[in-house]
C-alpha positions in Angstrom: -3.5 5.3 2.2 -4.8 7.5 -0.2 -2.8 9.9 -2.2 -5.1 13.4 -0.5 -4.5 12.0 2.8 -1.0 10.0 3.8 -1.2 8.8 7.1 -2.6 11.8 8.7 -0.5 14.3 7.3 -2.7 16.4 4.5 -1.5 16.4 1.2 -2.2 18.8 -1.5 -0.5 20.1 -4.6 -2.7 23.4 -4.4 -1.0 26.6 -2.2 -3.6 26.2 0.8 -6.6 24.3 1.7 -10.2 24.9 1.8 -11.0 25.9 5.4 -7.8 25.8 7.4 -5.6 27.9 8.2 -2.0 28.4 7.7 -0.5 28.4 11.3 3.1 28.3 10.3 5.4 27.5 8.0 8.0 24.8 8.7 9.9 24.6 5.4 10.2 23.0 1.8 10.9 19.1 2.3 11.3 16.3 0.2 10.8 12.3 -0.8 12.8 10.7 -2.7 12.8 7.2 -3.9 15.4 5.4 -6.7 13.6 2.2 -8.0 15.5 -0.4 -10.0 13.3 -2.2 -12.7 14.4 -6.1 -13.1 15.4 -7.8 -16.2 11.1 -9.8 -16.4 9.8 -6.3 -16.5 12.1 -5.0 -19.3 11.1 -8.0 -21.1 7.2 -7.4 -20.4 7.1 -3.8 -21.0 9.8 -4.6 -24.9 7.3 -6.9 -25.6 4.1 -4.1 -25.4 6.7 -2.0 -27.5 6.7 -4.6 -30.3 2.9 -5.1 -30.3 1.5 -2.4 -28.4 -0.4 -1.3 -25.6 0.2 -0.3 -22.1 2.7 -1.6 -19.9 1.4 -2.8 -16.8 4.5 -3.7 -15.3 6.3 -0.5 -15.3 3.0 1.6 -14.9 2.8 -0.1 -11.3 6.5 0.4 -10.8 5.2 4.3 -11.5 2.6 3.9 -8.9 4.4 2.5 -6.1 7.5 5.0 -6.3 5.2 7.4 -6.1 3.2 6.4 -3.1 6.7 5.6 -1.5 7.7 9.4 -2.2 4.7 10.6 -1.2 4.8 8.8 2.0 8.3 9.6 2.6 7.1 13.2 2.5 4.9 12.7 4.3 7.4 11.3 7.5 9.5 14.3 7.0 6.6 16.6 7.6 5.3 14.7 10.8 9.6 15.2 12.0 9.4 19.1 11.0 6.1 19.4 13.2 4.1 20.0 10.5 0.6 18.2 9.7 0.4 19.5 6.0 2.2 19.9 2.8 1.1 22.5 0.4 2.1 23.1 -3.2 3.7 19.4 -3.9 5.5 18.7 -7.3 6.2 15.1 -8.4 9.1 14.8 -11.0 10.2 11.6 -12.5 13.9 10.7 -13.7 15.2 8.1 -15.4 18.5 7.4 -14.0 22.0 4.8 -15.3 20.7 2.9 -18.7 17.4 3.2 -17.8 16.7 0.7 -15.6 16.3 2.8 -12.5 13.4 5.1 -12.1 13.8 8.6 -9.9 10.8 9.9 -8.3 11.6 13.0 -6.3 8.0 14.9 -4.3 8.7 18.0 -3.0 6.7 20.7 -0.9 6.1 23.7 1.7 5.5 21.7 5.2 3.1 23.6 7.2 1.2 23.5 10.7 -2.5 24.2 9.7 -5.9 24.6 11.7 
């Protein structure tokens, strides 16, 4: 599943798309996903604190809480009718004492062409 295209339900963060047509407009929707981040991940990502670099572990922990939002929008637009979602914004909160990770993906479902 790529991030364009989430199981057949287009997916774009501009306000229309290249050669269709807007049909009809279903609604703003949104995906949201709460992911806790265990104790072995703190530990990895303290560790690249203390002597640098990247942390994988949470960086993946990014990526899948995204793709779940995304494809949680993605289910709500197929249940609104639609076969689109226009205009998407993902926003990321950290949430308790920051071992759970908010990703909210919001956007206009539409019927397109």
């Amino acid at each position: 599943m790529s991030d364009s295209q989430s199981r057949g339900i287009i997916l774009t963060t501009t306000n229309s798309i290249e050669g269709r047509r807007i049909k009809e407009y279903k609604g703003i929707i949104f995906g949201e996903v709460v992911a806790g981040v265990n104790f072995l991940k703190d530990f990895a990502a303290g560790l690249s604190n203390i002597f640098g670099g990247r942390s994988g572990s949470y960086e993946n922990e990014l990526i899948e809480a995204r793709k779940n939002a995304l494809g949680e929008l993605s289910e709500r637009a197929r249940s609104a009718g639609a076969n689109a979602v226009i205009g998407i914004d993902v926003d990321y909160e950290v949430l308790g004492q920051g071992n759970m990770l908010m990703v909210i993906a919001s956007g206009t479902a539409v019927l397109v062409e």
